[in-house]
ChimeraX commands (.cxc) that place a marker at each C-alpha (Angstrom):
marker #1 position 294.92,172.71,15.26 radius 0.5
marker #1 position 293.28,174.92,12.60 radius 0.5
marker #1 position 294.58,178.40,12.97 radius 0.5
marker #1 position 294.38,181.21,9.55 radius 0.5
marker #1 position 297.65,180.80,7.46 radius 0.5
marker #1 position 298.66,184.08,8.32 radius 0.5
marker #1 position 298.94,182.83,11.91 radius 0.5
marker #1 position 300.90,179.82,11.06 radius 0.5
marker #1 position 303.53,182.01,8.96 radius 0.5
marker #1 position 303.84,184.43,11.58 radius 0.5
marker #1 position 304.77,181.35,13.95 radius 0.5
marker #1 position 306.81,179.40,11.65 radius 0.5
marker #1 position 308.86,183.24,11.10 radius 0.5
marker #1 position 309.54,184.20,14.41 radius 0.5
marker #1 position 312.08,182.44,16.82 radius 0.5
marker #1 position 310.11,182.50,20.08 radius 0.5
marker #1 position 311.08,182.11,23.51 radius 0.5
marker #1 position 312.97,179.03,24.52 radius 0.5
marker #1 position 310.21,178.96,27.72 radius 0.5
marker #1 position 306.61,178.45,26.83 radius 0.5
marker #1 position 304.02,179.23,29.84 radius 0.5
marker #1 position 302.78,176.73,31.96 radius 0.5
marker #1 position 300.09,179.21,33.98 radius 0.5
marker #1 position 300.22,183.33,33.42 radius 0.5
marker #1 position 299.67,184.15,36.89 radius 0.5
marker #1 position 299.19,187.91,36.28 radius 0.5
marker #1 position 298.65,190.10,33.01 radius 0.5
marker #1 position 298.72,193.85,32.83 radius 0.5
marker #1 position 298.35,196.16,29.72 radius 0.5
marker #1 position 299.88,199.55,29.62 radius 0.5
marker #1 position 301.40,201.85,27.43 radius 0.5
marker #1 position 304.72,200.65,25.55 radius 0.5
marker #1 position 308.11,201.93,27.10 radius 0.5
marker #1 position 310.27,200.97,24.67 radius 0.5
marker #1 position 311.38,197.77,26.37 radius 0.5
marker #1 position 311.86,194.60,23.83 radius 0.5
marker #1 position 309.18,192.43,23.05 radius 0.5
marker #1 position 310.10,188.49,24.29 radius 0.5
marker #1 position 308.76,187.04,21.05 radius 0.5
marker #1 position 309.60,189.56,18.54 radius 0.5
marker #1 position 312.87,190.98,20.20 radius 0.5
marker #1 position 312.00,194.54,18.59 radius 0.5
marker #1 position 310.47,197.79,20.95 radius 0.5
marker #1 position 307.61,198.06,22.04 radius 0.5
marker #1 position 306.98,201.74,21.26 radius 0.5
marker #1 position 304.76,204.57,23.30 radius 0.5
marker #1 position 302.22,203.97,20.47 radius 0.5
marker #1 position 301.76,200.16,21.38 radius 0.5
marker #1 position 299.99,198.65,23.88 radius 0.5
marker #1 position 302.45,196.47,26.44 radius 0.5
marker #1 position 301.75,193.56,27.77 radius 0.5
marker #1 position 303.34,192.53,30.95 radius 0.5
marker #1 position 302.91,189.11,31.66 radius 0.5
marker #1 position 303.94,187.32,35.01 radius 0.5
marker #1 position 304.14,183.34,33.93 radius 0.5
marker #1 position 305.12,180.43,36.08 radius 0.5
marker #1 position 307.82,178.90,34.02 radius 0.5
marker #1 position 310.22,175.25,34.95 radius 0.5
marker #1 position 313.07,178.42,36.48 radius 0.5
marker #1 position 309.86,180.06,38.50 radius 0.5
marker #1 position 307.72,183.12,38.10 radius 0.5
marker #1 position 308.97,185.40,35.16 radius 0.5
marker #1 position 308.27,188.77,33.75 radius 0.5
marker #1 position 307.81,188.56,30.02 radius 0.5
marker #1 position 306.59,191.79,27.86 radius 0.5
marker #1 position 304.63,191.35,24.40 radius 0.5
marker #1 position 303.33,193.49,21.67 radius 0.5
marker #1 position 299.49,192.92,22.04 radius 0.5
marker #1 position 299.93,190.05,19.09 radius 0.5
marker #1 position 302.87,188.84,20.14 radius 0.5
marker #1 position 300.67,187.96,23.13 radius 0.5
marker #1 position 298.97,186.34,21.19 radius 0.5
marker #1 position 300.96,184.26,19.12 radius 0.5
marker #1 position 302.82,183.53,22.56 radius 0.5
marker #1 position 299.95,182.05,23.42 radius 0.5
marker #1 position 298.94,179.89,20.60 radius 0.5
marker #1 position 302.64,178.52,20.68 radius 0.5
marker #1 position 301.71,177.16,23.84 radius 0.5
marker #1 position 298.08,176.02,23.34 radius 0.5
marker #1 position 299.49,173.97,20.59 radius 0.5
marker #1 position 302.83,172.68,22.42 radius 0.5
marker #1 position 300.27,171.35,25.24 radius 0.5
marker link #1:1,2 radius 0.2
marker link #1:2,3 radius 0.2
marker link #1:3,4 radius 0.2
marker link #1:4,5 radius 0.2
marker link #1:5,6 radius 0.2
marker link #1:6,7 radius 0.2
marker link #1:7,8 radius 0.2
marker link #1:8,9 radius 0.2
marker link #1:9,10 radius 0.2
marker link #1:10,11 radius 0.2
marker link #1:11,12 radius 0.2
marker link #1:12,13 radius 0.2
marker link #1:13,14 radius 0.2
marker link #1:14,15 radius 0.2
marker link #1:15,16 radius 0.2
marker link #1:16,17 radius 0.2
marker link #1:17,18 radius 0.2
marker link #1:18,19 radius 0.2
marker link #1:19,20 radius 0.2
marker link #1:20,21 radius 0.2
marker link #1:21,22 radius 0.2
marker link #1:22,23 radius 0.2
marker link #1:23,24 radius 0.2
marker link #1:24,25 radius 0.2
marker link #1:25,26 radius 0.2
marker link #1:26,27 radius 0.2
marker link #1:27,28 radius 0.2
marker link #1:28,29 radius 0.2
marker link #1:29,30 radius 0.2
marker link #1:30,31 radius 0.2
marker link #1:31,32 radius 0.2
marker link #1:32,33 radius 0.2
marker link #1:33,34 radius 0.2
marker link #1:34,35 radius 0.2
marker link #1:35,36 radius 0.2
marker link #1:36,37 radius 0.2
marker link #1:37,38 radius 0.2
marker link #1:38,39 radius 0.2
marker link #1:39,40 radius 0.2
marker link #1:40,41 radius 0.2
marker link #1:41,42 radius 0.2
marker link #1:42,43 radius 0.2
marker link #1:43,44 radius 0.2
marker link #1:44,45 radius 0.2
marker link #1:45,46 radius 0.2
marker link #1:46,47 radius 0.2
marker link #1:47,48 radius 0.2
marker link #1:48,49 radius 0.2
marker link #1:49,50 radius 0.2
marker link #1:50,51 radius 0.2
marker link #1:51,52 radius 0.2
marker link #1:52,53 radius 0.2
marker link #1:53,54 radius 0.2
marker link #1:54,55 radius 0.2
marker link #1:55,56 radius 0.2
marker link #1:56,57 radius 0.2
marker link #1:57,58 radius 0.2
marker link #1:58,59 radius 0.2
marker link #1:59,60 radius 0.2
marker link #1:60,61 radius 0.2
marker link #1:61,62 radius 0.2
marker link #1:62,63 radius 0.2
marker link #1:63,64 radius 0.2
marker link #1:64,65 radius 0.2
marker link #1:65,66 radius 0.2
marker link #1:66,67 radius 0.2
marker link #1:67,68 radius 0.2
marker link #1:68,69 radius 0.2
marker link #1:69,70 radius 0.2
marker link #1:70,71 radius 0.2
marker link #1:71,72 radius 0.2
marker link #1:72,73 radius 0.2
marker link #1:73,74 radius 0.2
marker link #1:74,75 radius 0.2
marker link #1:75,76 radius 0.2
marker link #1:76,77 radius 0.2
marker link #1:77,78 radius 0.2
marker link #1:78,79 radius 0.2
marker link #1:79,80 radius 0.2
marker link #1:80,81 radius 0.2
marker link #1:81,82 radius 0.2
view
């Protein structure tokens, strides 16, 4: 896959979650609450945009929240895993 070496670094930095999506089944975007994001770990603060994301995972449907690039990334882990 050819992805911008920023991208890869920001991958190959991160520890991200042990459960990579299969389908999202839902995705909603709202203002951050503070809640940690599940690829960074750090808040995601009033001034970010949250991203809720309901994903059908081997356990079942789970609620995981992203910074808007962390999304991303998220994302891009899995493209590339499948």
């Amino acid at each position: 896959m050819n992805q911008p070496r920023w991208l890869e670094q920001a991958i190959s930095s991160v520890p991200h979650p042990a459960e990579n999506r299969s389908t999202i089944v839902r995705v909603t975007v709202s203002v951050g609450n503070g809640m940690a994001c599940g690829f960074c770990h750090k808040g995601i603060g009033e001034y970010a945009m949250l991203y809720e994301v309901d994903a059908m995972v081997p356990a079942g449907i789970r609620r995981l929240n992203f910074h808007r690039i962390c999304y991303h990334l998220w994302e891009s882990i899995d493209t590339a895993v499948h």
